[in-house]
C-alpha positions as CSV (number, residue, x, y, z in Angstrom):
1,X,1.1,10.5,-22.8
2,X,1.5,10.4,-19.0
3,X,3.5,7.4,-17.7
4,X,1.6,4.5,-16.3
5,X,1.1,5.3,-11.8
6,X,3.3,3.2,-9.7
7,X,2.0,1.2,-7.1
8,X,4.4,-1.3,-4.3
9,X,1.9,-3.7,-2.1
10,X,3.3,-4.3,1.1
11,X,2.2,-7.5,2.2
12,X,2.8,-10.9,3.5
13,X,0.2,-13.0,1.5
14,X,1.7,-13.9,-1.6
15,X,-1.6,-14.8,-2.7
16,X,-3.2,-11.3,-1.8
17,X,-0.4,-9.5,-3.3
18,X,-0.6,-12.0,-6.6
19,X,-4.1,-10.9,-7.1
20,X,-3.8,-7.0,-6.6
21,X,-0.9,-7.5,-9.3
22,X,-3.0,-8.7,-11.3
23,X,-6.2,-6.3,-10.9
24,X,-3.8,-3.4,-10.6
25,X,-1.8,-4.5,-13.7
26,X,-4.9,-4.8,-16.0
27,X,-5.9,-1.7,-14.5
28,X,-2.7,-0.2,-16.2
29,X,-0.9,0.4,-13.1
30,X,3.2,-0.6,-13.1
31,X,3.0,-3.0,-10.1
32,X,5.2,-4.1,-7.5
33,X,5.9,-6.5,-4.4
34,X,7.2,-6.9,-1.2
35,X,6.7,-9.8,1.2
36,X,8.4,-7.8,4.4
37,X,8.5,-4.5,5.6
38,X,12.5,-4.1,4.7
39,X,12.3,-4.9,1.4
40,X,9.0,-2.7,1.1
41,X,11.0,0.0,2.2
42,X,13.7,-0.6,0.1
43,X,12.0,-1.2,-3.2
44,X,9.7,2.4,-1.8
45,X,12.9,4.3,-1.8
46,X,14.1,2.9,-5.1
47,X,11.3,2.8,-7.4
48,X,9.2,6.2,-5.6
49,X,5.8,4.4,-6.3
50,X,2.5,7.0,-6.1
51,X,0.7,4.5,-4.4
52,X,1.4,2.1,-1.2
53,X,-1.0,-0.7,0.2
54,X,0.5,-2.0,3.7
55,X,-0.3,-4.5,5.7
56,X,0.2,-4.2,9.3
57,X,1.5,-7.6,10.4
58,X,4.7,-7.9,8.4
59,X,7.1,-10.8,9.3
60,X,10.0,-8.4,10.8
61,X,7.4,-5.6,12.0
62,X,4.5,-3.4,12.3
63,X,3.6,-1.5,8.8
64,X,1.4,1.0,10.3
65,X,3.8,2.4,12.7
66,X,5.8,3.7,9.6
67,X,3.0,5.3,8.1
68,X,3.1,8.8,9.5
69,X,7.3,8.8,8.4
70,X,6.4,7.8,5.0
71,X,3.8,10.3,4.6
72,X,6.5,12.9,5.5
73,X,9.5,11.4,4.0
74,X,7.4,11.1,0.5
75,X,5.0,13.9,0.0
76,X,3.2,12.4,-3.6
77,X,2.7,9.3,-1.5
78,X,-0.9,8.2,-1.0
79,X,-1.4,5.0,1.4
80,X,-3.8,2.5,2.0
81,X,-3.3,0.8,5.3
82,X,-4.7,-3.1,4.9
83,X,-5.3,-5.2,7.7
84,X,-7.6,-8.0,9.0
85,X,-7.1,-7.5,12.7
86,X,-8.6,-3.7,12.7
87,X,-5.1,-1.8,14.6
88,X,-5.4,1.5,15.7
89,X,-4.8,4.0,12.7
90,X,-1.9,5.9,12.8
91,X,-2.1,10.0,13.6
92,X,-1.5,11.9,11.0
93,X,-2.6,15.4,10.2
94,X,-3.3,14.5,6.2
95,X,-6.1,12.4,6.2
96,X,-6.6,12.6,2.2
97,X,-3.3,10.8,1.9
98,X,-3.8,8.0,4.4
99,X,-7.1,5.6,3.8
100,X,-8.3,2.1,5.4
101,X,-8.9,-1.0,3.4
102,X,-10.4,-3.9,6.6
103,X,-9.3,-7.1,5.0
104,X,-11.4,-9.1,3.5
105,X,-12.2,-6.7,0.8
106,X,-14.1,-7.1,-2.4
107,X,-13.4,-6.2,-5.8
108,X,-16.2,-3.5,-5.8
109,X,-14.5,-1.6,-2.7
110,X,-11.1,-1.9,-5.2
111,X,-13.2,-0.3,-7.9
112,X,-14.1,2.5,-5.5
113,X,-10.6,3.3,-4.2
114,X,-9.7,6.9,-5.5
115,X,-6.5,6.3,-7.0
């Protein structure tokens, strides 16, 4: 049996992040949490999740702007940029690794994510 996939949410609404615990978790993901963008990168070099959702507006900086890094620095990483206020989308040559979610999003566009 394959271990469970690893995802880290990025994000600064606790009750955002309590919720995609909770779908991801009975979706038998291993979930975890991060309210800044320091800890997110700390617990992303720690626990080398498959999966990252980040929010752009972090309390101590810009997610997006570490996307392209991340996708070099972790090559199994596949990220989903979240945001409500529609920034630009980082460059980055491997599009299949790097997808938009435009917050508010809906359960159905969850169930449609390709993870």
């Amino acid at each position: 049996m394959s271990p469970l996939k690893k995802i880290l949410i990025v994000d600064d609404e606790e009750d955002l992040c309590l919720l995609l615990k909770i779908y991801f978790t009975r979706k038998k993901y291993q979930v975890a949490v991060a309210n800044t963008l320091n800890d997110g990168l700390i617990q992303l070099n720690s626990w080398q999740p498959d999966i990252l959702f980040l929010d752009n507006n972090l309390p101590d900086g810009l997610g997006w702007e570490k996307a392209p890094e991340l996708l070099e620095k972790y090559p199994d990483l596949n990220i989903h940029l979240i945001s409500a206020f529609h920034p630009v989308v980082p460059d980055h040559t491997d599009k299949s690794r790097l997808h938009v979610l435009e917050k508010p999003f809906t359960q159905q566009q969850l169930n449609a994510l390709n993870l």
